[in-house]
Structures are given as structure tokens and as C-alpha cells.
DOSEGU-760774 format. One record per atom (N, C-alpha, C): x, y, z. Coordinates in steps of 0.001 Angstrom, whole numbers, plus 524288, in hexadecimal, padded with zeros to 5 digits. Layout:
XYZ ...
//
This chain:
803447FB6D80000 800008000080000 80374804D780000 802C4806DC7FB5D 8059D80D6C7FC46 803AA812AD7FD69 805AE813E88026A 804B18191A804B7 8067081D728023A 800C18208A800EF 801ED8252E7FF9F 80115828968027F 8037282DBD8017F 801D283305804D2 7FC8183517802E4 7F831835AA805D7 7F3E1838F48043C 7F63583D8D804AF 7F231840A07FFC3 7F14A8474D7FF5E 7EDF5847AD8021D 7ED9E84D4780452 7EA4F84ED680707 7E3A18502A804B9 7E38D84FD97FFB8 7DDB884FAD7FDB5 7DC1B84A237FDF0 7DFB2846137FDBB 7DD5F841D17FE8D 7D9C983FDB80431 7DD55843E780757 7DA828415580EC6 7D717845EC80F29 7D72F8498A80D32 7D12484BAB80C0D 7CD0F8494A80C28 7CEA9845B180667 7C94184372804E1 7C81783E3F80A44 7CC7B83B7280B55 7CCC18381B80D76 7CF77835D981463 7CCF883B1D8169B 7CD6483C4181C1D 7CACD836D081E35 7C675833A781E66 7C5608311B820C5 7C74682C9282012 7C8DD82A6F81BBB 7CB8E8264981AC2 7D143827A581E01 7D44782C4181CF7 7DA3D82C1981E90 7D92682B3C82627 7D4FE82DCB82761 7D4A982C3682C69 7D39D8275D82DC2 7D09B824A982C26 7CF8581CB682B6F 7D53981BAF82B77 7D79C81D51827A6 7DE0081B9B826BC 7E18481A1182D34 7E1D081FF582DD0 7E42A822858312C 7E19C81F9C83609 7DC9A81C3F8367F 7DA1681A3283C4D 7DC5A813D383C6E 7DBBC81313836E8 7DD8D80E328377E 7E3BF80B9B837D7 7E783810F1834E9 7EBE080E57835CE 7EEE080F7683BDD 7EA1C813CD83D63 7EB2D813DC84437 7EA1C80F8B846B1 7E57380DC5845A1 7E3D3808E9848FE 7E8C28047E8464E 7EA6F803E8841BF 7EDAC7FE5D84014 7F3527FF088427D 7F51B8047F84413 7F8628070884689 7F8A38024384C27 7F584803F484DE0 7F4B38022D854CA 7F61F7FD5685409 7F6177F8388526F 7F7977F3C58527C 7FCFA7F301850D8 7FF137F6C184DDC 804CB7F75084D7D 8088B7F547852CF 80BFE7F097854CA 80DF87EEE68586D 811777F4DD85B77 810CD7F58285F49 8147B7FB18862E1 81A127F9D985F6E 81BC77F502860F1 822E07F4A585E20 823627F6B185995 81F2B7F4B3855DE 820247F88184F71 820BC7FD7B84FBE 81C377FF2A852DE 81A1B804F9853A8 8209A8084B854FA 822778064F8589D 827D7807F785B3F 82B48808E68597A 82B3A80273853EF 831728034E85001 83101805CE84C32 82AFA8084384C3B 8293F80BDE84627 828928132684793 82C138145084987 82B2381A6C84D74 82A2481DDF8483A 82A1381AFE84321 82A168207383F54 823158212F83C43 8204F81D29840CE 81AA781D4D8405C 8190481EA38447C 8159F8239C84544 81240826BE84901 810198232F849C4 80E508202884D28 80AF981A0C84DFE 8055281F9685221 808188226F8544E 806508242585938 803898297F856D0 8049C82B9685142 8000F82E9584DEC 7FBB882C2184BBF 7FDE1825F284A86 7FAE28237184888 7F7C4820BA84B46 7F7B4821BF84EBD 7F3B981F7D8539A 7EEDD8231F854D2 7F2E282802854F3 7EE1082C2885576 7EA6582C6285188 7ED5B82C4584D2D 7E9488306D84A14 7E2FD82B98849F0 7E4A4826F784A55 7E1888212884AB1 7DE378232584E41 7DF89824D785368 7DC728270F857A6 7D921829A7856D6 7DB4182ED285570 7D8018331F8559E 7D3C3832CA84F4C 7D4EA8308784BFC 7D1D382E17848DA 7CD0C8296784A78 7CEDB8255E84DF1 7CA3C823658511B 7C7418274385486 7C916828F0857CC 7C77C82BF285B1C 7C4A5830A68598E 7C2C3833338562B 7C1B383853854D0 7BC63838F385244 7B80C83B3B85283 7B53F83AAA85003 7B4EE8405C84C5C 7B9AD842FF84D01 7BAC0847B884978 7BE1884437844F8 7BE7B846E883F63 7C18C8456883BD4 7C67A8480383ECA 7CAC1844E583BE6 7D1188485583C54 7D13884A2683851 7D3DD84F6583887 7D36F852B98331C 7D7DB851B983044 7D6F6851B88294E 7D88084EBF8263C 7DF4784EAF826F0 7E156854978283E 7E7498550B82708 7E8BE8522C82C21 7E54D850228307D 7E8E384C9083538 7E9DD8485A83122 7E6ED845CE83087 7E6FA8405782CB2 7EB1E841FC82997 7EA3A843E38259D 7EE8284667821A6 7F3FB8471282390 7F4CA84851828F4 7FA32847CB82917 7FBFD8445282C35 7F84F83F9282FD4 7F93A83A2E830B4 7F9678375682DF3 7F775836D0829FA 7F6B88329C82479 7FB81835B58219A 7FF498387882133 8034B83A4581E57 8085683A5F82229 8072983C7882832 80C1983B9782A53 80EA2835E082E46 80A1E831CC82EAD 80A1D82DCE833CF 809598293C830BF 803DE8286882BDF 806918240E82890 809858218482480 80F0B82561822FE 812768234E81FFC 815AE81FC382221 8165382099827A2 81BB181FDA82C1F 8189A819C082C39 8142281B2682BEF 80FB68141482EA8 8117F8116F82B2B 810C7812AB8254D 8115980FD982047 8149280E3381FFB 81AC380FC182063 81EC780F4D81FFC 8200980948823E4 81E7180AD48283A 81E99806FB82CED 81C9D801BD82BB3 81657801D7828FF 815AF7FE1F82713 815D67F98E82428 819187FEA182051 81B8C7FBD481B8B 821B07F7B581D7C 8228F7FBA182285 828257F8498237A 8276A7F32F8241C 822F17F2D382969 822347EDF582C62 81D987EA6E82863 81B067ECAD826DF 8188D7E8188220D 81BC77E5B881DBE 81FD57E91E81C3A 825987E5B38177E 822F27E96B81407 8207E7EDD48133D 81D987EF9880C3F 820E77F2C080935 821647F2E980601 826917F852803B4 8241D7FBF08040D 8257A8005F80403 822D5804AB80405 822B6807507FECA 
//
């Protein structure tokens, strides 16, 4: 699967989906073992927890540019990580 960078007219259109995104790879986050979490310090594990939070938790939307710059600055570092420990090329 190849990660691209969204534009910002794209999470315009598609604020509620990037937040679905953003809830679920918080929640797939949490089962991540503490030891990985530890030897991988170049993944915010502990932004990515929140934003999962305050996305469950909220019955306000988060406004689009929070998303916009969690989905651009917290999951490349994830991707990267993933790709290590799954074997994928990037």
C-alpha cells in the first residue's frame, strides 16, 4: 500500500473519513507491545493516542487543519515503523 500526502482540498471534502482514519489507527496503536513502542522513539505513539481519544471522546468535530497536521506530521514516522517490522519496501 502506498502512502500519499493529502492536499488540503482533499480533507476538506473528506474530514469525516480522515477522522475514522485517525480513530482507528489510534485504537490499532494501543495493542502495539510497550517494548516496540520504546525501540521506535521516532513515532509519537503518545500523539497518537490522543488524537484516538479526543476523537472518541468528543461530540464536537475537530477542526479540519488539527487532522491536517496529524495525518501529515505523526503518520509518516508510523508508516515507516511499520514497514520496518512487517519486512515491506517502502
Amino acid at each position: 500500500m502506498e502512502f500519499r500526502p493529502m492536499r488540503w482540498p482533499v480533507i476538506e471534502c473528506d474530514g469525516l473519513a480522515l477522522e475514522r482514519l485517525l480513530e482507528i489507527v489510534s485504537m490499532a496503536s494501543s495493542h502495539i507491545p510497550a517494548s516496540l513502542k520504546a525501540a521506535e522513539n521516532g513515532v509519537d505513539w503518545q500523539a497518537i493516542a490522543d488524537i484516538g481519544d479526543r476523537l472518541e471522546n468528543t461530540r464536537d468535530r475537530i477542526e479540519t487543519h488539527v487532522l491536517w497536521t496529524v495525518s501529515q506530521d505523526k503518520l509518516m514516522p508510523l508508516k515507516v515503523c511499520a514497514e520496518r517490522h512487517l519486512g515491506e519496501p517502502g
